[in-house]
Biopython code that builds the backbone (N, CA, C, O; Angstrom):
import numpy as np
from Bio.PDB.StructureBuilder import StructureBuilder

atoms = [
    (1, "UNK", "N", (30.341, -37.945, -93.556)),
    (1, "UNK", "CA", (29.420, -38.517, -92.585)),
    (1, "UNK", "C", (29.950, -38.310, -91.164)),
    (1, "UNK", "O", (31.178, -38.254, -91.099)),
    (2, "UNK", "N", (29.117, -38.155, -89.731)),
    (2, "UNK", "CA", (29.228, -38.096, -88.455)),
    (2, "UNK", "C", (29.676, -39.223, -88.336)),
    (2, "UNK", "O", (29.282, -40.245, -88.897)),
    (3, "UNK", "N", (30.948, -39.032, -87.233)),
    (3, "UNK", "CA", (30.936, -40.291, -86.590)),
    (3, "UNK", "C", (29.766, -40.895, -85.281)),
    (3, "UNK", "O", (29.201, -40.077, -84.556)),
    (4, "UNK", "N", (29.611, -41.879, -85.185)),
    (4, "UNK", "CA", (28.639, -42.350, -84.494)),
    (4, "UNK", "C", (28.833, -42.224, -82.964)),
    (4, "UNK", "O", (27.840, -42.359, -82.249)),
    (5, "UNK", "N", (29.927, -41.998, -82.465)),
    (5, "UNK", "CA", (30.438, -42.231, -81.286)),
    (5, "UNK", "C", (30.879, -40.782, -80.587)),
    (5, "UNK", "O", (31.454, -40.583, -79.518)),
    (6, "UNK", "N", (30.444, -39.942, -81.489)),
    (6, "UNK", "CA", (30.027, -38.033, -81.243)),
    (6, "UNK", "C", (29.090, -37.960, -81.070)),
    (6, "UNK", "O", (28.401, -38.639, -81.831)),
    (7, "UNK", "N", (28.302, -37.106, -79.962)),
    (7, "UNK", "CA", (27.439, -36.679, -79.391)),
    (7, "UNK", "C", (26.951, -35.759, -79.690)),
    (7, "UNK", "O", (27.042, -35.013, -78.715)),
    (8, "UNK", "N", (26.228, -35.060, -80.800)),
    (8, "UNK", "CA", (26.277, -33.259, -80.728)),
    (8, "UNK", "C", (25.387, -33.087, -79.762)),
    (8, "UNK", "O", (24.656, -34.050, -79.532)),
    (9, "UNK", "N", (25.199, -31.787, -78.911)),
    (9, "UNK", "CA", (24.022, -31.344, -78.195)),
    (9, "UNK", "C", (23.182, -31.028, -79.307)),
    (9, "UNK", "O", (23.274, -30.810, -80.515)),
    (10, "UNK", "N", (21.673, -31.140, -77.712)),
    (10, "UNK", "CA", (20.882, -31.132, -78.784)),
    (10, "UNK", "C", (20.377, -29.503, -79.453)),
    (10, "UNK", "O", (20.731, -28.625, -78.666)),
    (11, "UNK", "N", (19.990, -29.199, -80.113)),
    (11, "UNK", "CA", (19.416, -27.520, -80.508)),
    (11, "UNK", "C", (17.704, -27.813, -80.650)),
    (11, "UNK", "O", (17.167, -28.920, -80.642)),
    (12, "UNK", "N", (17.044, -26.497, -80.779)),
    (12, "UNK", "CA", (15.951, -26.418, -80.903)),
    (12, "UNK", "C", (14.969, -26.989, -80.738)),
    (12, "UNK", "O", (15.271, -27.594, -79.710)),
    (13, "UNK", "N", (14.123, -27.241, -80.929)),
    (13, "UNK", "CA", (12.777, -27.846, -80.721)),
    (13, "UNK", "C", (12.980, -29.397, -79.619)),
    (13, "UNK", "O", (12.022, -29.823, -78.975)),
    (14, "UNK", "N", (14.397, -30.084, -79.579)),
    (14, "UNK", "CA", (14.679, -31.055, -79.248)),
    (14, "UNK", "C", (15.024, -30.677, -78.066)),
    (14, "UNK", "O", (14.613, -31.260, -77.063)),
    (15, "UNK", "N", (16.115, -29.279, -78.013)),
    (15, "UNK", "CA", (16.639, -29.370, -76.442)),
    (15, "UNK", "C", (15.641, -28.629, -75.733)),
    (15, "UNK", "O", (16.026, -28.126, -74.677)),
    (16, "UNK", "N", (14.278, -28.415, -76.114)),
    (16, "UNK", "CA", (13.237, -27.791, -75.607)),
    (16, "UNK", "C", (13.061, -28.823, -75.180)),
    (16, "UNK", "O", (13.234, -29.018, -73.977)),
    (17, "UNK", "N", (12.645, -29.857, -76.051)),
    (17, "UNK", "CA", (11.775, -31.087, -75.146)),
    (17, "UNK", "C", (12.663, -31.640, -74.294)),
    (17, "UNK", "O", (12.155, -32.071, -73.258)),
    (18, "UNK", "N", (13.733, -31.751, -74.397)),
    (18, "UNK", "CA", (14.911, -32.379, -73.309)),
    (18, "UNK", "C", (14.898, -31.577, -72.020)),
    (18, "UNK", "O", (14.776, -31.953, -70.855)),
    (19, "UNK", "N", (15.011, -30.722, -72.393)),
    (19, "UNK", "CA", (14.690, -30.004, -71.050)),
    (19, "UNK", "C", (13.354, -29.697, -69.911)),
    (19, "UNK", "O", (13.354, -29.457, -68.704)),
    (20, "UNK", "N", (12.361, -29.821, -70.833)),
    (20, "UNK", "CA", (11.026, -30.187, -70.306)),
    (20, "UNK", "C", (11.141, -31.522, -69.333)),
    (20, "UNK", "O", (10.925, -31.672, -68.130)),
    (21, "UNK", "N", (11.503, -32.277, -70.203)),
    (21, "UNK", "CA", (10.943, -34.083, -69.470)),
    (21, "UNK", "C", (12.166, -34.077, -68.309)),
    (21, "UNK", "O", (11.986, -34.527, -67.177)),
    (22, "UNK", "N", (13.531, -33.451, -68.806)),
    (22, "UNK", "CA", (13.835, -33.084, -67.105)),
    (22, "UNK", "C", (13.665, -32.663, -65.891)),
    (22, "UNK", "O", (14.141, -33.080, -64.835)),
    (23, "UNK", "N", (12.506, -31.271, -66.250)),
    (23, "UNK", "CA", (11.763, -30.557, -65.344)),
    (23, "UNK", "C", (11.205, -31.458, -64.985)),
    (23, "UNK", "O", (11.550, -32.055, -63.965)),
    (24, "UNK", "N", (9.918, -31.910, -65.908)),
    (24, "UNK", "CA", (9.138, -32.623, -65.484)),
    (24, "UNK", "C", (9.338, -33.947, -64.532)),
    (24, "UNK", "O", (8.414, -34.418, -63.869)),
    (25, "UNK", "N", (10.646, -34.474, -64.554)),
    (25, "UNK", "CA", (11.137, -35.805, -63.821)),
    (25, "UNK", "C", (11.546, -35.408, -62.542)),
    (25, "UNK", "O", (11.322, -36.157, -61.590)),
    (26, "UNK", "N", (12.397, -33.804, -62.307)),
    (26, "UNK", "CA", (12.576, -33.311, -60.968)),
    (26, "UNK", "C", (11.069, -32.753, -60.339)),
    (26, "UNK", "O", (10.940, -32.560, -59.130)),
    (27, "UNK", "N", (10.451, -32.624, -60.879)),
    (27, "UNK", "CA", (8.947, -32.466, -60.476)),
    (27, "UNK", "C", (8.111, -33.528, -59.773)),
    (27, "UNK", "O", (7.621, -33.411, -58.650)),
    (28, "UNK", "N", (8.021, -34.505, -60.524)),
    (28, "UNK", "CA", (7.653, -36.033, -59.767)),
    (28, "UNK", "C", (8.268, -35.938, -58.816)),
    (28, "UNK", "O", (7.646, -35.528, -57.836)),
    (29, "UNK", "N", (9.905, -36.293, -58.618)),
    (29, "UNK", "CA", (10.570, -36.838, -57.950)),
    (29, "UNK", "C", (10.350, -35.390, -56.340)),
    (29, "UNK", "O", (10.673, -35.638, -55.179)),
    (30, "UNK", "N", (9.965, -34.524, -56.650)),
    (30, "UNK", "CA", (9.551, -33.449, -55.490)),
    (30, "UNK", "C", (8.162, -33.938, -54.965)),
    (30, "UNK", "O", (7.912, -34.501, -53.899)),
    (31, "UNK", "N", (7.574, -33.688, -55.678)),
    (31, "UNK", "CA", (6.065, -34.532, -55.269)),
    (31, "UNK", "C", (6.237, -36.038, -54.181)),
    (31, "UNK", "O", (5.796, -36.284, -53.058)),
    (32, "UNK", "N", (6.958, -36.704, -54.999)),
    (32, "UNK", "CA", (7.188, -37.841, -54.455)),
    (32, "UNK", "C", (7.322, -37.633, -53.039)),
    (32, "UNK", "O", (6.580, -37.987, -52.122)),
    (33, "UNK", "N", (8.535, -36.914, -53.027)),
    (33, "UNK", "CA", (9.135, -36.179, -51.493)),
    (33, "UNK", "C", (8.935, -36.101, -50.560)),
    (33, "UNK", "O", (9.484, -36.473, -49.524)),
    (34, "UNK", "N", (7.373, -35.151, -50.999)),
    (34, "UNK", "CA", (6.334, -34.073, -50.385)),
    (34, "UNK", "C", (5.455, -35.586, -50.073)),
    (34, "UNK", "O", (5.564, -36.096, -48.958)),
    (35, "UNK", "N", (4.883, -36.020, -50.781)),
    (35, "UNK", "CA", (4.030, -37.157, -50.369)),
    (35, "UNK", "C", (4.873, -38.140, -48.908)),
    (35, "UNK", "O", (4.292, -38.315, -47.837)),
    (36, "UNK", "N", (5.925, -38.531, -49.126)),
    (36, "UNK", "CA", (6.433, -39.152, -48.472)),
    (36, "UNK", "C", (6.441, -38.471, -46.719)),
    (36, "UNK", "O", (6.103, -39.087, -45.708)),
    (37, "UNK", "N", (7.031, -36.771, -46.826)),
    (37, "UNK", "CA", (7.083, -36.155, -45.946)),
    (37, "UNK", "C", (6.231, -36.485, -45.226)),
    (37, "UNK", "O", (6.164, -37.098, -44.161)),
    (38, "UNK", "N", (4.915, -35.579, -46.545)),
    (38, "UNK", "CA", (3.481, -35.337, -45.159)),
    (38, "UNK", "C", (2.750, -37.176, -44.685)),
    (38, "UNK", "O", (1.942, -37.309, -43.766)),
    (39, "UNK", "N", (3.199, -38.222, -45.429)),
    (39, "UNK", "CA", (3.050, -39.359, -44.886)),
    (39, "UNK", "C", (3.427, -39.522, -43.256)),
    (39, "UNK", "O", (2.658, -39.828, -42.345)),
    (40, "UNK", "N", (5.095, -39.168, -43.179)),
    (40, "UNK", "CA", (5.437, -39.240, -41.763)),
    (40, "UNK", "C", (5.034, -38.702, -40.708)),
    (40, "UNK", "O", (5.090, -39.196, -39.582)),
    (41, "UNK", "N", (4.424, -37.219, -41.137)),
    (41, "UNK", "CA", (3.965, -36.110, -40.072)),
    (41, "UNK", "C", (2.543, -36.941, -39.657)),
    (41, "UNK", "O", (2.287, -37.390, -38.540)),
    (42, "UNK", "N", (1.697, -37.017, -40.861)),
    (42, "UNK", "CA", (0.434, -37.606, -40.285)),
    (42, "UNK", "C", (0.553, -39.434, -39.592)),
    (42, "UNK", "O", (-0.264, -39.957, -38.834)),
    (43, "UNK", "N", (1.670, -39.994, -40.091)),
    (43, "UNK", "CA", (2.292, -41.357, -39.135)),
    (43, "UNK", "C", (2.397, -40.534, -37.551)),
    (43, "UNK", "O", (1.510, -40.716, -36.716)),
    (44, "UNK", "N", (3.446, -39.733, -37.305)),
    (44, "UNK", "CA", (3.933, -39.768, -36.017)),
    (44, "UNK", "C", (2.411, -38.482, -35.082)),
    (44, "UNK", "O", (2.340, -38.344, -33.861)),
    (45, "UNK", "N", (1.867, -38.081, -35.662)),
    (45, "UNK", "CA", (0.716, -37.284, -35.092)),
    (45, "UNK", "C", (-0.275, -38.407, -34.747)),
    (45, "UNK", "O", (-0.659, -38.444, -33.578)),
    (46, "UNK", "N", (-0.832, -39.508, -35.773)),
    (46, "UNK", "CA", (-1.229, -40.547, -35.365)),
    (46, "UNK", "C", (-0.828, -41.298, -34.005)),
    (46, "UNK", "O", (-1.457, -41.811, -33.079)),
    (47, "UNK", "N", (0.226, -41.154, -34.260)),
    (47, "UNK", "CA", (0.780, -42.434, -33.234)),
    (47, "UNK", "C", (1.048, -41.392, -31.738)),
    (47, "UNK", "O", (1.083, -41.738, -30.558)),
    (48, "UNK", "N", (1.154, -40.482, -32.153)),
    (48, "UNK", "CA", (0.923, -38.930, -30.700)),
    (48, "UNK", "C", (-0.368, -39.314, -30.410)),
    (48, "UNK", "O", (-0.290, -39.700, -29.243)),
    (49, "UNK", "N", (-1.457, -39.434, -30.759)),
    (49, "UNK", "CA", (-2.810, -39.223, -30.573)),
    (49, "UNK", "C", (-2.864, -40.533, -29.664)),
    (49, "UNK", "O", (-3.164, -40.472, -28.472)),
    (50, "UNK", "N", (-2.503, -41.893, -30.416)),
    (50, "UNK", "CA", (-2.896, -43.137, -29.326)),
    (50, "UNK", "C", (-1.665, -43.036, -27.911)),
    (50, "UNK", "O", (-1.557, -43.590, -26.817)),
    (51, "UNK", "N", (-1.241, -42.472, -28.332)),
    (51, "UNK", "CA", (-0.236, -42.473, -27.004)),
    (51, "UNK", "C", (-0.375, -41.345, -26.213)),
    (51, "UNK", "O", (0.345, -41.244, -25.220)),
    (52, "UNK", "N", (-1.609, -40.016, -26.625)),
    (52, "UNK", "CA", (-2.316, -39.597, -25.498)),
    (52, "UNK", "C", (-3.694, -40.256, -25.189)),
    (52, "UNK", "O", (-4.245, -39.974, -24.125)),
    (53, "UNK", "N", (-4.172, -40.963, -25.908)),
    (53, "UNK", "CA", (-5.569, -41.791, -25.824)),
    (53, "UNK", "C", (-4.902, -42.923, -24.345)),
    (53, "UNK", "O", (-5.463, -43.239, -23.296)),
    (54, "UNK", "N", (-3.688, -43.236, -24.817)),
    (54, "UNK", "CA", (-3.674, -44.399, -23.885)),
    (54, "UNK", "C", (-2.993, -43.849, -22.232)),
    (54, "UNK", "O", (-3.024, -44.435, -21.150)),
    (55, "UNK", "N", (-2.490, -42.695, -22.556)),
    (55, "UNK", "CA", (-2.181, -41.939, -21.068)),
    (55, "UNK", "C", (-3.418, -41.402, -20.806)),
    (55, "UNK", "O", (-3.132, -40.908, -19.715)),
    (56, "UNK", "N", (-4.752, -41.075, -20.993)),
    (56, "UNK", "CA", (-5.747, -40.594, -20.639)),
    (56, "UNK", "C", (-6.251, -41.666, -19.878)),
    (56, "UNK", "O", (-6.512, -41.734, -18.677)),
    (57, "UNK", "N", (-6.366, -42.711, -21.026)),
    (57, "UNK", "CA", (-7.000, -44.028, -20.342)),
    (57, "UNK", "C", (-6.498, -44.835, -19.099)),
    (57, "UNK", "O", (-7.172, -45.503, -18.314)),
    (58, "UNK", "N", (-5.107, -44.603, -19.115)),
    (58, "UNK", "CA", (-4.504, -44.823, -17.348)),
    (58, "UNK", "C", (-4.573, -44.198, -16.422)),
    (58, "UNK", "O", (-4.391, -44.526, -15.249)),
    (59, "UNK", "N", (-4.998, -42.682, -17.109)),
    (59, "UNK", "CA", (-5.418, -41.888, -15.943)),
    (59, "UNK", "C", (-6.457, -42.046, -15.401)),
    (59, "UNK", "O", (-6.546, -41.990, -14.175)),
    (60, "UNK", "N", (-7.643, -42.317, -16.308)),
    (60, "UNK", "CA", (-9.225, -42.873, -16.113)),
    (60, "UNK", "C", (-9.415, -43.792, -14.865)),
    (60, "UNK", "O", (-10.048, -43.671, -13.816)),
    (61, "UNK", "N", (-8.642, -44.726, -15.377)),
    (61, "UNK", "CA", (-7.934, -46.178, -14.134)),
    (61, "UNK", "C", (-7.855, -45.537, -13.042)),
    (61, "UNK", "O", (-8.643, -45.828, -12.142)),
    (62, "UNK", "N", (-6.925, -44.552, -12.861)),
    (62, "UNK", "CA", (-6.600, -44.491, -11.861)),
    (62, "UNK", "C", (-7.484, -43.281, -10.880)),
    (62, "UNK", "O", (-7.401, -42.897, -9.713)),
    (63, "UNK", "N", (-8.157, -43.018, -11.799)),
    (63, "UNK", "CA", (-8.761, -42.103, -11.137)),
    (63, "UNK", "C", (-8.617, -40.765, -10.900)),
    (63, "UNK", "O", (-9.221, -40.036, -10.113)),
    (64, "UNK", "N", (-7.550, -40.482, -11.850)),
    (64, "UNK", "CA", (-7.437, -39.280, -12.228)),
    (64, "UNK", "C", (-7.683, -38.219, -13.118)),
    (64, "UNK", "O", (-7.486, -38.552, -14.286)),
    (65, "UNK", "N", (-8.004, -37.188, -12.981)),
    (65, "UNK", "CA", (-8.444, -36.207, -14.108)),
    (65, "UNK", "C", (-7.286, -35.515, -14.841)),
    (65, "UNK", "O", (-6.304, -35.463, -14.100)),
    (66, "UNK", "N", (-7.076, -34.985, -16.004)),
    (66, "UNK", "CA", (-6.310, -34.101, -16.814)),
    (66, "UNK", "C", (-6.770, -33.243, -16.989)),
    (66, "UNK", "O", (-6.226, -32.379, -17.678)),
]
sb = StructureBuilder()
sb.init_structure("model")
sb.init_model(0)
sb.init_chain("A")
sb.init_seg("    ")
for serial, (resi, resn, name, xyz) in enumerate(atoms, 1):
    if name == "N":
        sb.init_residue(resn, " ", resi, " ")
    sb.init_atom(name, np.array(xyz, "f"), 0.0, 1.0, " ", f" {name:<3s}", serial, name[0])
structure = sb.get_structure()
């Protein structure tokens, strides 16, 4: 009998699937990433936009054109 406290790797059909659901977990975890990224770009483009909305609008005030 194996001892219990040995590990064999896995072979065939198993280290197929082992290796899949790894892909598949560095896959999420890229996505994730990517989501997070393009979150910030469209945060700080947002926040570009009111902070030319609001320099336009002091210019308005003042009577100036851009």
């Amino acid at each position: 009998m194996r001892e219990a406290t040995k590990k064999e790797p896995l072979r065939g059909e198993a280290a197929y699937r082992a290796e899949r659901e790894k892909i598949a977990k560095r896959n999420e975890a890229a996505c994730a990433a990517a989501v997070r990224h393009r979150a910030e770009k469209e945060t700080e483009a947002a926040a570009e936009i009111i902070r030319q909305d609001r320099r336009d609008a002091q210019a308005a005030k003042q009577g100036w054109s851009h």
